[in-house]
Wavefront OBJ file of the C-alpha trace (Angstrom):
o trace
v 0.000 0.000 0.000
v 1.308 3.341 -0.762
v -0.082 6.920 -0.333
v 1.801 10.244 -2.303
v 1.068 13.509 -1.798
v 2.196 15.396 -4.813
v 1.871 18.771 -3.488
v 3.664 18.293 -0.612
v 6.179 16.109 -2.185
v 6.028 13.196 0.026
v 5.199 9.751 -0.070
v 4.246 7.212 2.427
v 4.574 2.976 2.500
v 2.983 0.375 4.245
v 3.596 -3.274 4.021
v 3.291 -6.409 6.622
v -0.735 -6.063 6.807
v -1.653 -7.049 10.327
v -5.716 -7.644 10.025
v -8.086 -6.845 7.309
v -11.989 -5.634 7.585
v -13.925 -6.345 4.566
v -17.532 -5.834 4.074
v -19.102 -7.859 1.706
v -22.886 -6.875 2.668
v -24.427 -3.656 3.744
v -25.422 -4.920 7.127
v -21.288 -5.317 7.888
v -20.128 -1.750 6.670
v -20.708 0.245 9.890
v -18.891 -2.574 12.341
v -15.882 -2.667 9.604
v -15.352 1.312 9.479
v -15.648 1.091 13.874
v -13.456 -1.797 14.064
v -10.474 -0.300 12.068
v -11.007 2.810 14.078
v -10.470 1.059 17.278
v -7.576 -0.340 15.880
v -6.599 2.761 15.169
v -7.217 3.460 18.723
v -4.825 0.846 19.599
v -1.785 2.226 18.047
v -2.254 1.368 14.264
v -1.643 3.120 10.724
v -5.075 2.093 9.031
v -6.289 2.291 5.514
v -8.907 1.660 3.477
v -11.939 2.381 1.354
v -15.700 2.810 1.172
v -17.870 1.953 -2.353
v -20.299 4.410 -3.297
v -23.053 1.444 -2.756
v -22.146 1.306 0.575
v -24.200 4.249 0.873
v -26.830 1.831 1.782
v -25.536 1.169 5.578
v -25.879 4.842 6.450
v -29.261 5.300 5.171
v -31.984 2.981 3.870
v -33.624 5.972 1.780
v -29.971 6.141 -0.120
v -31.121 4.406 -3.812
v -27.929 2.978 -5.570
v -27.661 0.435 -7.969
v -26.644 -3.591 -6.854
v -22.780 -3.431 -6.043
v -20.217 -4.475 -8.699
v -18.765 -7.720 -7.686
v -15.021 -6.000 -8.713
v -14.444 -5.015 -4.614
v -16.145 -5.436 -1.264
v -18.668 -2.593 -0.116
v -15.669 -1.628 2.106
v -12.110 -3.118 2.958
v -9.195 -1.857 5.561
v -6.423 -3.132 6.719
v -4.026 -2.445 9.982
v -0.557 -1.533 9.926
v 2.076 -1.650 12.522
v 4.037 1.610 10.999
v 4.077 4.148 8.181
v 7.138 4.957 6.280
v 8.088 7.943 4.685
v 9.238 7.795 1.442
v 9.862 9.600 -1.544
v 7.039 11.048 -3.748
v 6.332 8.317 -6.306
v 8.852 9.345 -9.643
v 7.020 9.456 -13.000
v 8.095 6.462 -15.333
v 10.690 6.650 -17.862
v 8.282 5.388 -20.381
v 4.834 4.524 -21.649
v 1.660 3.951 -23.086
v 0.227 3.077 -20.211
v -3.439 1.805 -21.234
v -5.103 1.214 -24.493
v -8.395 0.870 -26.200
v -9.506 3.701 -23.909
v -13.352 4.275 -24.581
v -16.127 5.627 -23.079
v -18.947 2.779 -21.804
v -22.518 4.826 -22.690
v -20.842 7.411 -24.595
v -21.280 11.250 -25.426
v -24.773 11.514 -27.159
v -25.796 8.868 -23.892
v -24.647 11.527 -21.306
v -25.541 14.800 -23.313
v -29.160 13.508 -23.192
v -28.846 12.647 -19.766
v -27.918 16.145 -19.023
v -31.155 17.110 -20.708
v -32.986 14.722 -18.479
v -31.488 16.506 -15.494
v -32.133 19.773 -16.723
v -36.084 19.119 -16.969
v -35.874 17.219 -13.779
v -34.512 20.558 -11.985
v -37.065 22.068 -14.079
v -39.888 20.627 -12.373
v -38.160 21.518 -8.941
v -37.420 17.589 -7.534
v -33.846 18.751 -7.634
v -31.577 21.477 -7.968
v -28.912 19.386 -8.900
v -27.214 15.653 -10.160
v -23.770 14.870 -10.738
v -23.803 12.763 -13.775
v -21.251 10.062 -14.452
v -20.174 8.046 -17.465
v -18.102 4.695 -17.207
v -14.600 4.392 -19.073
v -12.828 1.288 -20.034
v -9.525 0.310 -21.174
v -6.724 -2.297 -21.154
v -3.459 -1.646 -18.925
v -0.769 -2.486 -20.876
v 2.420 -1.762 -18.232
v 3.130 -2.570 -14.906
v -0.199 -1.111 -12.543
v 2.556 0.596 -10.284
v 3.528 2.853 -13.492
v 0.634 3.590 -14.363
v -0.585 5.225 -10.985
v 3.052 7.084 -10.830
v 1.955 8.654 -13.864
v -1.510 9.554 -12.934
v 0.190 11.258 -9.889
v 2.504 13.285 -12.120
v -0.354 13.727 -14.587
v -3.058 15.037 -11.775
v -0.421 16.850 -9.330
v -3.032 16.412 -6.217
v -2.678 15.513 -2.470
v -4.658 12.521 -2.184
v -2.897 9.694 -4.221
v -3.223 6.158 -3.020
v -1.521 2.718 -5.050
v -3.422 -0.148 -3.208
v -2.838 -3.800 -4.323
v -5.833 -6.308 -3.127
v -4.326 -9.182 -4.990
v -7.375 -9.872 -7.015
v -7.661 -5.970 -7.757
v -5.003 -2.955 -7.998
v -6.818 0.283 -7.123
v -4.317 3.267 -8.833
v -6.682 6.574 -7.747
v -4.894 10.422 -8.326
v -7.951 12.135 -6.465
v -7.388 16.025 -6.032
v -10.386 16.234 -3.592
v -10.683 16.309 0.147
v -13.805 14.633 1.599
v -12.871 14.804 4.951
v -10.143 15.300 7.489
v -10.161 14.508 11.124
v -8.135 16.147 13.513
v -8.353 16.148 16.975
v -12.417 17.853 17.515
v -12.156 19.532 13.874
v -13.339 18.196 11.000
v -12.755 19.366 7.408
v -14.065 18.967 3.629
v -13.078 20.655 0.820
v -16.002 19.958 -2.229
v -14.913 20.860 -5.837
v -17.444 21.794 -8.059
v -16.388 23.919 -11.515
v -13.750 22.647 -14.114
v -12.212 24.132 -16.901
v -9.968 22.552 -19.414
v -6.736 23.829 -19.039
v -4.548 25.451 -22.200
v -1.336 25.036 -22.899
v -0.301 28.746 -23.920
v -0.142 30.252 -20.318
v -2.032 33.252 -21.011
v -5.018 31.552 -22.531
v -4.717 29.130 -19.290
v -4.632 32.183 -16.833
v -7.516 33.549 -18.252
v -9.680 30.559 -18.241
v -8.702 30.238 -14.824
v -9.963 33.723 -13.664
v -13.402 32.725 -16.164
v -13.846 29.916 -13.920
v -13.500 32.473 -10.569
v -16.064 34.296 -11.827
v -18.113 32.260 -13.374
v -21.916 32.341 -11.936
v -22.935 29.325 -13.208
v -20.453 27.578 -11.582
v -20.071 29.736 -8.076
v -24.131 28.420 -7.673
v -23.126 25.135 -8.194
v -20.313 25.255 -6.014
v -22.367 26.892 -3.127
v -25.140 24.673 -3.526
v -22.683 22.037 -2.331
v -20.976 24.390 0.228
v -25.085 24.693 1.546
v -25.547 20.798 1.421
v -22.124 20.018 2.944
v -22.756 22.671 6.004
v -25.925 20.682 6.837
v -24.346 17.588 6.961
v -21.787 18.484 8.982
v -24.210 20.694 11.294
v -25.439 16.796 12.512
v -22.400 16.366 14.160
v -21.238 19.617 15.843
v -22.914 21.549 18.769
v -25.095 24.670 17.124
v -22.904 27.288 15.420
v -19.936 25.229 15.408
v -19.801 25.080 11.364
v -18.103 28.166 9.425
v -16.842 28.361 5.810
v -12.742 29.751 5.851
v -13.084 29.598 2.390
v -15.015 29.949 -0.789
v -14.455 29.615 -4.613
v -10.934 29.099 -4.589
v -9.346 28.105 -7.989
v -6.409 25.289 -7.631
v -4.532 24.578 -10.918
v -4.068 20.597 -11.950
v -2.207 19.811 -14.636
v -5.047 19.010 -16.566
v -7.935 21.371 -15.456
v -8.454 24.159 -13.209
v -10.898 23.276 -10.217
v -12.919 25.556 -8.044
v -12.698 24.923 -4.336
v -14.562 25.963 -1.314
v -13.304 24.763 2.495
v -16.309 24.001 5.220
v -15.322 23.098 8.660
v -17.004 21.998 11.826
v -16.307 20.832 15.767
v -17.441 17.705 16.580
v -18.876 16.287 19.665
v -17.210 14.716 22.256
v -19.544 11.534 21.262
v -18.975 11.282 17.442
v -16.878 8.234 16.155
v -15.978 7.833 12.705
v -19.070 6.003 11.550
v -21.125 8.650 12.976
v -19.487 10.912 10.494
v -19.677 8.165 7.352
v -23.872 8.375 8.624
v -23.600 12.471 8.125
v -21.788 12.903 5.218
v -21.259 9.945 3.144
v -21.934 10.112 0.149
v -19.571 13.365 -0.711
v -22.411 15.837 -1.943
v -19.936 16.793 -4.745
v -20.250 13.411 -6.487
v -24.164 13.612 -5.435
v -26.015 16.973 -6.171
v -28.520 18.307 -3.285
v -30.957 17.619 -2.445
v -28.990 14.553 -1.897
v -31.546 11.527 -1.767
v -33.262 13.508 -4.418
v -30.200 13.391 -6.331
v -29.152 9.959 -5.547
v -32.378 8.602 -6.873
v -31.894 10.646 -10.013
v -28.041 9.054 -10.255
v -29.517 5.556 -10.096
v -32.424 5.788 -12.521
v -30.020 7.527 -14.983
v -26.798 5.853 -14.543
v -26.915 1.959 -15.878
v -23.770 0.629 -14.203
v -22.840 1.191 -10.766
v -20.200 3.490 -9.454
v -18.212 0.718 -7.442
v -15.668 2.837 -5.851
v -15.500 5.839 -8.051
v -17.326 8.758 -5.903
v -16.054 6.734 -2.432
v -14.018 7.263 -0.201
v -9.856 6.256 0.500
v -8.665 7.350 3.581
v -6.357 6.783 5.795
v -6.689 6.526 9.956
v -3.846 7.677 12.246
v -2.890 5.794 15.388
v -4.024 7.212 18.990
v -3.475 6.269 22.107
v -5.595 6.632 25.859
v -9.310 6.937 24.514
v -8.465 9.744 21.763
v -10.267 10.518 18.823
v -7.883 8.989 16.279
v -7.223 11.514 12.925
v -8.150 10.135 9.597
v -8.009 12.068 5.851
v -10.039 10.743 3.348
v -10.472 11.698 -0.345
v -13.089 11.840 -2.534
v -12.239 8.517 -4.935
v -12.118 10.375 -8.194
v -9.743 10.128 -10.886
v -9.474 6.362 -10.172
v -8.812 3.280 -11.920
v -9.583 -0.172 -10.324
v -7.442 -2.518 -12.133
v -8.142 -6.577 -12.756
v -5.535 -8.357 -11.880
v -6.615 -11.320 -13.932
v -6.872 -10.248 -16.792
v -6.075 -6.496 -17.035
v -8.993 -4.540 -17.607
v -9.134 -1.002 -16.295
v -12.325 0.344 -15.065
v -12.091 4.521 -14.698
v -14.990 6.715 -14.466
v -15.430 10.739 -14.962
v -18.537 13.457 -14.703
v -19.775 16.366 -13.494
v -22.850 18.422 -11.576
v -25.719 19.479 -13.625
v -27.517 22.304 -12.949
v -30.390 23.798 -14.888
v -27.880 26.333 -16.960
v -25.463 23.352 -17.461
v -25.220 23.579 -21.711
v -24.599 19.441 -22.542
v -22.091 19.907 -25.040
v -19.666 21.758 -22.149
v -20.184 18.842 -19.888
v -19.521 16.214 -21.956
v -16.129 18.220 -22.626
v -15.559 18.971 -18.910
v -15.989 15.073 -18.451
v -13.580 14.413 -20.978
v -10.958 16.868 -19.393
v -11.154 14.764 -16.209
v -10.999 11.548 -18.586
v -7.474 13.376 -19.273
v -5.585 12.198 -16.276
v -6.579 8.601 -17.659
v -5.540 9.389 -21.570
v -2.702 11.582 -21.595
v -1.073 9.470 -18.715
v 2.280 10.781 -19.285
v 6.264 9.894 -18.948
v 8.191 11.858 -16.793
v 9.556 14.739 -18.817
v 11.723 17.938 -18.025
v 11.792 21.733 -18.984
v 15.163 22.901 -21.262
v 16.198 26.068 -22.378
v 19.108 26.084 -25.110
v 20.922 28.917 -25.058
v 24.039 30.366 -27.315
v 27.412 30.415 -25.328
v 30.186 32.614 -26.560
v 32.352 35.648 -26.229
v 29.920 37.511 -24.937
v 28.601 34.759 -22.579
v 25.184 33.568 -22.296
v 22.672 35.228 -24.673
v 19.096 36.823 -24.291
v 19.346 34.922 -20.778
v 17.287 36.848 -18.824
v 14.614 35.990 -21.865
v 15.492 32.141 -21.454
v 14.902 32.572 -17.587
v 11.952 34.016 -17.737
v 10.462 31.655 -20.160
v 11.641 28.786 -18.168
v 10.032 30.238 -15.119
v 6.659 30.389 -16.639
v 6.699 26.814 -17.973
v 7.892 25.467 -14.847
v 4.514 27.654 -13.022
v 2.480 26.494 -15.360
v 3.546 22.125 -15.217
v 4.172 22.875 -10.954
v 7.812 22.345 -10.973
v 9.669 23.718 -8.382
v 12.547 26.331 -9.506
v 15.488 28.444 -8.133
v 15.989 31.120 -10.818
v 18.300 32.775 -8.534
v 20.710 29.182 -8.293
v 20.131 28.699 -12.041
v 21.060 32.460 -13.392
v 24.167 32.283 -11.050
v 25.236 28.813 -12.212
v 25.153 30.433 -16.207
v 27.337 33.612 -15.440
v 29.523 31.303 -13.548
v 30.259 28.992 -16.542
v 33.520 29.498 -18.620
v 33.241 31.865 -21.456
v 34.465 29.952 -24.660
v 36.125 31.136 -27.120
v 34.321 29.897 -29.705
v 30.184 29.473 -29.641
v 28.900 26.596 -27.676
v 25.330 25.140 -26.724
v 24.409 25.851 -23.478
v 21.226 23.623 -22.035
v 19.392 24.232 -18.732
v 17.581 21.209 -17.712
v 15.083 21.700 -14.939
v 13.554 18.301 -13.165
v 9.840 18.429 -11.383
v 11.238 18.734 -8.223
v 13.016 21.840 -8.969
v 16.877 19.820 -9.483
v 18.814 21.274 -12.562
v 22.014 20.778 -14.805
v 23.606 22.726 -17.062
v 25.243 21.072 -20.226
v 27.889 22.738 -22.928
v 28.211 21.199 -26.026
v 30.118 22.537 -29.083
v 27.691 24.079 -31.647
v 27.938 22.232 -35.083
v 27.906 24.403 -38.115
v 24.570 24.295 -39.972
v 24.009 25.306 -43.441
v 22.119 28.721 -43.972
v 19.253 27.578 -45.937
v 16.896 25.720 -44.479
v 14.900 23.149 -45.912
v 11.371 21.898 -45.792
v 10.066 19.415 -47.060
v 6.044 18.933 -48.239
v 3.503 18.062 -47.159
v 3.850 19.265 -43.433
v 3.244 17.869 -40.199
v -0.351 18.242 -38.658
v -0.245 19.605 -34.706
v -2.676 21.169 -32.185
v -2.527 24.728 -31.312
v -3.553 23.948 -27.936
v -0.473 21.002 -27.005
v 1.316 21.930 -23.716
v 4.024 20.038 -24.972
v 4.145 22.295 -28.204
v 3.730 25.602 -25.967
v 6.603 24.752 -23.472
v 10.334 23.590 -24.200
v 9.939 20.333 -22.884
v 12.062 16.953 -23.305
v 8.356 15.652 -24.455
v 9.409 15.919 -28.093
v 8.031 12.860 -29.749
v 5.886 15.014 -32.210
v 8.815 16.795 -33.650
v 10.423 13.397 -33.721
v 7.948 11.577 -35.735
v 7.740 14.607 -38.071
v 11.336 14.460 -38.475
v 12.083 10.889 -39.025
v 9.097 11.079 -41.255
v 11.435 13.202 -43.824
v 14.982 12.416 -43.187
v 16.182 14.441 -46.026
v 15.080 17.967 -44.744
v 16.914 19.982 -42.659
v 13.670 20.589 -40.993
v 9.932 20.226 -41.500
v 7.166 22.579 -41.438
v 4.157 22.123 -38.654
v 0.783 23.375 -39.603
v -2.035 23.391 -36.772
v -5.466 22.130 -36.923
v -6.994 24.994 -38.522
v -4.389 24.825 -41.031
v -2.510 27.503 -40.090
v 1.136 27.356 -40.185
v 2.848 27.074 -36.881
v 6.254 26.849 -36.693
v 8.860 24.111 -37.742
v 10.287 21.559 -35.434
v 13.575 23.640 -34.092
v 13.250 27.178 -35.408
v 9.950 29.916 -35.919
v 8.886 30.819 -38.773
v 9.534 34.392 -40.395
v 7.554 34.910 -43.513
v 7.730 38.127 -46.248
v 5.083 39.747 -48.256
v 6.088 42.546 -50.599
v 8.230 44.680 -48.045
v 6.618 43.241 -44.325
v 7.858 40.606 -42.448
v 5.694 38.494 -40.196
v 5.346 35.382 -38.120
v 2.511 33.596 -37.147
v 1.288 34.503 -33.609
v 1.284 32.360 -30.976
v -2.367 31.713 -30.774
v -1.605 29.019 -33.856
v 0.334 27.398 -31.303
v 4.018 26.874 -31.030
v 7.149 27.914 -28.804
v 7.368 31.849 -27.995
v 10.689 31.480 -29.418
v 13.219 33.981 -27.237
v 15.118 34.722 -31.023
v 11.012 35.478 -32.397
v 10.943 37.471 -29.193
v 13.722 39.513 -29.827
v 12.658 40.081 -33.533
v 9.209 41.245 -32.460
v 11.063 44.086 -29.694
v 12.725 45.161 -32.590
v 9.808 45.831 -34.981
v 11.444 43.653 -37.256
v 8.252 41.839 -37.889
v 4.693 41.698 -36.759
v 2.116 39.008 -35.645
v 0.149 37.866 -38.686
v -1.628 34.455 -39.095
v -0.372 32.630 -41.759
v -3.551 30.307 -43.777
v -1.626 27.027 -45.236
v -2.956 28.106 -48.509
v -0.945 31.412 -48.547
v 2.267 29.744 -48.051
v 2.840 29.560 -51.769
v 2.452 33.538 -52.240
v 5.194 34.379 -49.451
v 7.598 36.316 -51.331
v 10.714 35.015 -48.955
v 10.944 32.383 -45.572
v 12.924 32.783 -42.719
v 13.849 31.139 -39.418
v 15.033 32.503 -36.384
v 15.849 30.647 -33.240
v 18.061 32.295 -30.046
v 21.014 29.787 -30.798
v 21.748 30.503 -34.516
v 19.505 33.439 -35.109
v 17.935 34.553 -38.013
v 18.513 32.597 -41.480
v 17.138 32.023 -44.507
v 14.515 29.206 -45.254
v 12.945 27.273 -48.625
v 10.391 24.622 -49.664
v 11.556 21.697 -50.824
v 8.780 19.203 -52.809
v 8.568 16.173 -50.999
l 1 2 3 4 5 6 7 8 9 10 11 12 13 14 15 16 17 18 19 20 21 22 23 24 25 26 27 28 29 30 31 32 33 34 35 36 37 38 39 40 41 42 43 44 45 46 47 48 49 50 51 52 53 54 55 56 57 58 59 60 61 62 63 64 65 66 67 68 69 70 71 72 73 74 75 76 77 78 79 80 81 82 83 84 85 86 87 88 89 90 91 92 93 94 95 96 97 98 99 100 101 102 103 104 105 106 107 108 109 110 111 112 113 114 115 116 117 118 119 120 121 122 123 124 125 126 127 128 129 130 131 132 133 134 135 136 137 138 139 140 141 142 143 144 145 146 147 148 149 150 151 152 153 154 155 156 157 158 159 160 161 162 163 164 165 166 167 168 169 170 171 172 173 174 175 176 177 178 179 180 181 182 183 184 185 186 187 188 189 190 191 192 193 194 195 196 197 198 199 200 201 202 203 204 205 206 207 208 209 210 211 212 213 214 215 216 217 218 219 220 221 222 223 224 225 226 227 228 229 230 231 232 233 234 235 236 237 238 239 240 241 242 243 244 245 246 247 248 249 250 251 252 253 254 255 256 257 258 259 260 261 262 263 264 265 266 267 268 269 270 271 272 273 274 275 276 277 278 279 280 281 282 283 284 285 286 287 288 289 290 291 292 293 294 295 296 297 298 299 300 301 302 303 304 305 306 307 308 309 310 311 312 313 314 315 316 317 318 319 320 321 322 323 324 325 326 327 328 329 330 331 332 333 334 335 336 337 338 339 340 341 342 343 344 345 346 347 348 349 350 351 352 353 354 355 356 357 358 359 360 361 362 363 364 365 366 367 368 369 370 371 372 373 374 375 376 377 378 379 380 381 382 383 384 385 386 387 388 389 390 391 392 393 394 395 396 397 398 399 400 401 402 403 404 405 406 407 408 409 410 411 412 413 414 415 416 417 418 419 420 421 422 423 424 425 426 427 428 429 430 431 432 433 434 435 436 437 438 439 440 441 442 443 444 445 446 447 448 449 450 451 452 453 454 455 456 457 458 459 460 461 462 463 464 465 466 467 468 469 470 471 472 473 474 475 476 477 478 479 480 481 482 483 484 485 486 487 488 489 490 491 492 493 494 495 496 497 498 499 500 501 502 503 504 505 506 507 508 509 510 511 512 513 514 515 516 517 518 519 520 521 522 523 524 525 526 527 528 529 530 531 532 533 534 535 536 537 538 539 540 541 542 543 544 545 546 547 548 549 550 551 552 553 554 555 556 557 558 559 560 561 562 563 564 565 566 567 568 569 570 571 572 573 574 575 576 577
């Protein structure tokens, strides 16, 4: 068993299980949850999970569908001690999973939006969270594939747990609950927004979210529902809200957060607080039996442990409350062991202005963390090293800088400017790299710069890209595009990119600098590509101007360029494939 918090940068191991609790009817969830909280009691490190059909134990009026048969309704299991380790390392390498595809599909859950928009209509609820099953094949080592949905995600709440018969690899960003001492916490997130790789665009999508009434009432609705939960277990007044509609950045989507907190009573135990709260009203909807009952006529499969709970339970000692933290299980896969198969699941609340086309894409940004599973990858800046030492640096640095806020890497710019102007100034040009690792550890490397011929060549047809790509927007060792479009046409000197809206972009080392009549221009960076620091400096010097660049007006450019900081500007051509 293994927990990793990925904003705190720590990890956490457990191994030599002592006793397991599993429930494998509703009538044995609440005496498994209060028997691995008096071991807890006792001294012992204790995790574990509760299915979203256990919802049952708490409350007969709770409708959910019959439990899959993949896991028990709940399961813990005692540990003597915790060890801390470090945070789980992306892989080297991937894919990950294949055949990824959605189980009831887009037009299934854009109608079932509808559905929920005419049930609010009629006033029964004010709103569902709607979920779609995804499926898909693992095709590495389970382990792997949950270090990469940490790296991927980026959250707090990360838990590897291997049941034998099942592997359960979740990268939830959400709080449910945390215990501590008399205080209890949740943190619901309700609003998403896709995130962009041009940081800009990504900013401002973040600050649309902020304000974004649609999704402030749907995050307070759950704020309202959450309060009265937690009202059942504190003394009058003793529930406040320290914070509302905060936005926390994933490297995937943007998610808006709001903290409620309570004091318990003296009497409460931990399944007194599973009776209050669980279900999360996040993965619910308020009224939440209204809701509930909406989920299970709409939903055909059932949620298993997708919209949970994994927590772990701290060990206490003399009669003391023991501390737990549990997350909301989102961003999960539950693995066969047999055979392979990956169950994940994704969604999102409806409310009556919810538009069905924007949440089936908001599902499919969570489905992210599950697709575009990544390798581990780091930032680089190449930089020319001569006479006059390191060039446009201060550009390079602050290009770096924004990359590495907008992927969460930790950085010393300070360490990493004085480690440049303390290198040895050659005599002849040189490469100079910066790499920069996730946790903020970085190298400098000099290489001699090989001469390169002044034309540069192109060969046709080019290669098709998205404007939108982080990995196209940020200098990244994640280069597999310009790879492929590279190898694809070995006898260029380099090849020619062209986005999805056929625009041209850029080429695979160098942007593009294009003439008509007696203006120069290069396609802006909303086509998508690097904000090249040698582009930059062209642009400061009015030597050219932002101008989009249609495929289909290629031919009628009266001269090409490229310009990159390490070789600067040079002349560019076409060559027929």
């Amino acid at each position: 068993m293994r927990l990793d918090d990925a904003a705190r940068g720590v990890g956490y191991e457990f191994d030599r299980p002592l006793r397991t609790w599993v429930a494998g009817c509703i009538d044995e969830v609440v005496g498994v949850i209060s028997q691995a909280e008096a071991a807890a009691g006792e001294g012992r490190w204790v995790i574990g999970f509760v299915t979203y059909e256990a919802a049952r134990a708490f409350d007969a009026a709770f409708p959910v569908a019959e439990p899959s048969a993949t896991l028990p309704l709940a399961w813990f299991c005692a540990f003597e001690e915790r060890r801390e380790v470090p945070l789980a390392e992306p892989p080297t390498s991937g894919p990950f999973v294949d055949g990824v595809v959605r189980t009831h599909g887009s037009a299934w859950y854009r109608d079932g939006v509808q559905q929920v928009r005419e049930l609010i209509a009629t006033g029964g609820v004010y709103q569902v969270n709607l979920t779609d099953r995804v499926r898909c094949r693992l095709v590495a080592d389970p382990f792997d594939l949950y270090r990469s949905m940490v790296s991927t995600q980026g959250g707090s709440f990360n838990a590897f747990l291997d049941l034998g018969e099942a592997v359960v690899a979740s990268a939830s960003p959400e709080l449910f609950l945390r215990i501590d001492g008399d205080t209890i916490t949740t943190r619901p997130m309700k609003g998403t927004r896709r995130r962009h790789g041009r940081p800009d665009t990504d900013r401002l999508l973040a600050d649309e979210l902020h304000e974004s009434e649609k999704d402030r009432a749907e995050n307070v609705m759950i704020v309202d529902l959450l309060r009265n939960d937690l009202s059942r277990l504190s003394s009058p007044g003793g529930v406040s809200v320290p914070d509302l509609f905060r936005v926390e950045r994933y490297e995937t989507v943007w998610q808006l957060t709001s903290t409620v907190q309570a004091t318990l009573r003296p009497d409460v135990g931990l399944a007194d607080v599973f009776a209050a709260t669980f279900p999360c009203g996040s993965i619910t909807g308020a009224p939440k039996v209204a809701a509930m009952r909406a989920i299970a006529r709409l939903e055909p499969s059932p949620r298993g442990l997708y919209c949970g709970a994994i927590g772990m339970i701290t060990p206490s000692h003399d009669g003391a409350r023991p501390s737990s933290i549990w997350s909301v299980a989102i961003r999960t896969a539950v693995i066969d062991a047999a055979d392979g198969r990956v169950e994940f699941a994704s969604g999102g609340g409806i409310t009556y202005d919810s538009v069905p086309a924007d949440e089936d894409d908001e599902l499919e940004s969570k489905v992210a963390v599950l697709r575009s599973a990544r390798p581990a990858f780091e930032l680089f800046e190449t930089l020319r090293l001569d006479e006059h030492g390191a060039r446009n640096l201060p550009l390079h640095l602050r290009r770096l800088a924004a990359s590495a806020e907008y992927f969460g890497f930790r950085c010393d710019m300070a360490a990493i400017e004085a480690e440049v102007l303390a290198a040895v100034v050659p005599l002849v040009a040189h490469r100079l790299r910066i790499v920069l690792d996730r946790r903020g550890r970085h190298r400098l490397e000099i290489s001699a710069l090989e001469a390169r011929l002044i034309v540069c060549g192109s060969v046709w047809p080019p290669s098709a890209v998205r404007s939108d790509d982080p990995f196209l927007c940020h200098k990244t060792t994640r280069r597999a595009i310009y790879d492929r479009a590279r190898s694809a046409n070995p006898a260029a000197d380099d090849v020619l990119l062209v986005n999805e809206r056929d625009e041209v972009v850029e080429t695979t080392v160098a942007n593009l600098l294009y003439r008509l009549g007696d203006a120069w221009f290069t396609p802006p960076l909303s086509s998508g590509g690097l904000p090249g620091v040698g582009r930059d400096v062209q642009l400061q010097a009015g030597a050219v101007v932002e101008r989009v660049l249609p495929l289909h007006e290629l031919a009628e450019c009266d001269e090409l360029a490229v310009v990159s900081s390490l070789r600067g500007r040079r002349s560019a051509a076409i060559l027929q494939g």
